[in-house]
C-alpha positions in Angstrom: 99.3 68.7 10.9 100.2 65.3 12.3 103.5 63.3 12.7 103.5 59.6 13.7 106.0 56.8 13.6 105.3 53.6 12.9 106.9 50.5 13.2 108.6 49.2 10.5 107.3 46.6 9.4 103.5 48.9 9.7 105.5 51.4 7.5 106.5 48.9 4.8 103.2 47.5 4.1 102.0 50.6 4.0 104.2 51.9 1.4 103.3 48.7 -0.7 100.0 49.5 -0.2 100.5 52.7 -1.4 102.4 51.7 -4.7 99.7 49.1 -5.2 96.6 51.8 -5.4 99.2 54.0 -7.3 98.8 56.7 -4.0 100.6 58.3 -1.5 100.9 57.0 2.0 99.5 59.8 3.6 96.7 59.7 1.3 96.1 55.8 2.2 96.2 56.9 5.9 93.7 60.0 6.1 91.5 57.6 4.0 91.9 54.7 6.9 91.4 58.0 9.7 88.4 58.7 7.9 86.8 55.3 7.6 87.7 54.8 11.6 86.0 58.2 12.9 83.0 57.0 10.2 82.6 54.1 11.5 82.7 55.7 15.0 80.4 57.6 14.5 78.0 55.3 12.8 78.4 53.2 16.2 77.6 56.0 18.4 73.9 56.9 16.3 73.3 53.1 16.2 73.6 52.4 19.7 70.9 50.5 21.9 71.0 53.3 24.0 70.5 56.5 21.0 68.0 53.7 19.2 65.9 53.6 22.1 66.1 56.5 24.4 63.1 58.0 23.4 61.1 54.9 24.6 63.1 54.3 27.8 61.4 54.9 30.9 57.9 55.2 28.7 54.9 53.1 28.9 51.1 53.9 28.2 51.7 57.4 28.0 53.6 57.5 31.7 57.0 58.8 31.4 57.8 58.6 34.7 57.1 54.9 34.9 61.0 54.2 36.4 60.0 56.8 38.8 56.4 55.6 39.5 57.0 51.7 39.1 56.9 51.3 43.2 53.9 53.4 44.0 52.0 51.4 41.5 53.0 48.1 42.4 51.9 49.0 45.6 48.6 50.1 44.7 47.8 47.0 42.4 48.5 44.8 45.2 46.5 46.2 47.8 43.7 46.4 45.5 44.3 43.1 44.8 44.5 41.7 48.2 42.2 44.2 50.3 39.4 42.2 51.3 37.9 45.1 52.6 
């Protein structure tokens, strides 16, 4: 169970609202909860981060490529500059 107070002005729209959509306030607010922690959600699956992590740090079959990005610079440029 949940109490809140709300302004009054909040409280008065929301009890228009209410009589508007022939409902109950506290109908009209766990429906507004609900949309809020949906749309949460939704943002927290969708993000660049969940939408991608399986790629991150993954190229041509080398997933330790953030860990191995150095080493390999290195070794492509003194192959390409050893004149040896």
């Amino acid at each position: 169970m949940l109490s809140i107070r709300l302004p009054y002005e909040l409280e008065r729209e929301l009890s228009t609202a209410a009589k508007l959509e022939n409902s109950t306030k506290t109908k009209l607010v766990k429906e507004a909860i609900i949309s809020f922690l949906d749309n949460l959600k939704q943002k927290r699956i969708n993000s660049a981060y969940s939408l991608g992590k399986d790629l991150f740090g993954v190229c041509e079959d080398d997933e330790n490529l953030s860990i191995n990005y150095k080493q390999k610079l290195d070794k492509i440029l003194n192959e390409k500059h050893n004149h040896n």
